[in-house]
N, C-alpha and C positions, 0 to 999 in steps of 0.2 A: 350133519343136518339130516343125510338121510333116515336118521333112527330116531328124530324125535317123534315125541308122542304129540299122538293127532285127533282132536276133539271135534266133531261135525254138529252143526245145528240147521236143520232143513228148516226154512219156510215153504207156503204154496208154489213161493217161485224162484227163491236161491235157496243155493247151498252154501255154506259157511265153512271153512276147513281152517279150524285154530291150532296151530303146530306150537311145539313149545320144547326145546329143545335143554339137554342138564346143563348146559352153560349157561341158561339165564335168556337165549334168545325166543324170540316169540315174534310171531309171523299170522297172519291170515290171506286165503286164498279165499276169493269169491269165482264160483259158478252160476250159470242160472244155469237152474232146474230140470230136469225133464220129467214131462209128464207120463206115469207109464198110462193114461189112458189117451195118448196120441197113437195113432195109428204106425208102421213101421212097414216102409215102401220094400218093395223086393230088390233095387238097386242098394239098399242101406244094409237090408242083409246081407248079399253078394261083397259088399265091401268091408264088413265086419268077419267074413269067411276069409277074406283074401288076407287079410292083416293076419289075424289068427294062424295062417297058413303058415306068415313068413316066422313068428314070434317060437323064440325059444327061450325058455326059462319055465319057474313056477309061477303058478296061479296067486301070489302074492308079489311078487314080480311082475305080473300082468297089471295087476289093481294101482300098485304103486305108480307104474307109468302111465296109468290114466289119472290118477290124480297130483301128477306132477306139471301134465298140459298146459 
């Protein structure tokens, strides 16, 4: 499952994550949205530095565990 391929469609306020897998499975993951023109507190930073700090692997490895959540 981890390697199927994965189709996104944004609206204003979700995100869509259509997985589709060579076995014939198919799945979707709903997100809402962030807005990047929301502002971004200093405690939201500090806790994005602190994770980051602990996390070992690649930058696709990263990605993928955020949109596993």
């Amino acid at each position: 499952m981890k390697d199927a391929a994965i189709y996104t469609y944004r609206s204003r306020t979700d995100r869509f994550l259509f997985h589709r897998c060579e076995c014939g499975t198919e799945w979707t993951e709903h997100q809402t949205d962030v807005d990047p023109s929301d502002p971004v507190s200093s405690d939201e930073v500090i806790e994005v530095h602190k994770r980051l700090a602990k996390f070992e692997g690649s930058i696709a490895d990263l990605l993928q565990a955020h949109t596993t959540q």
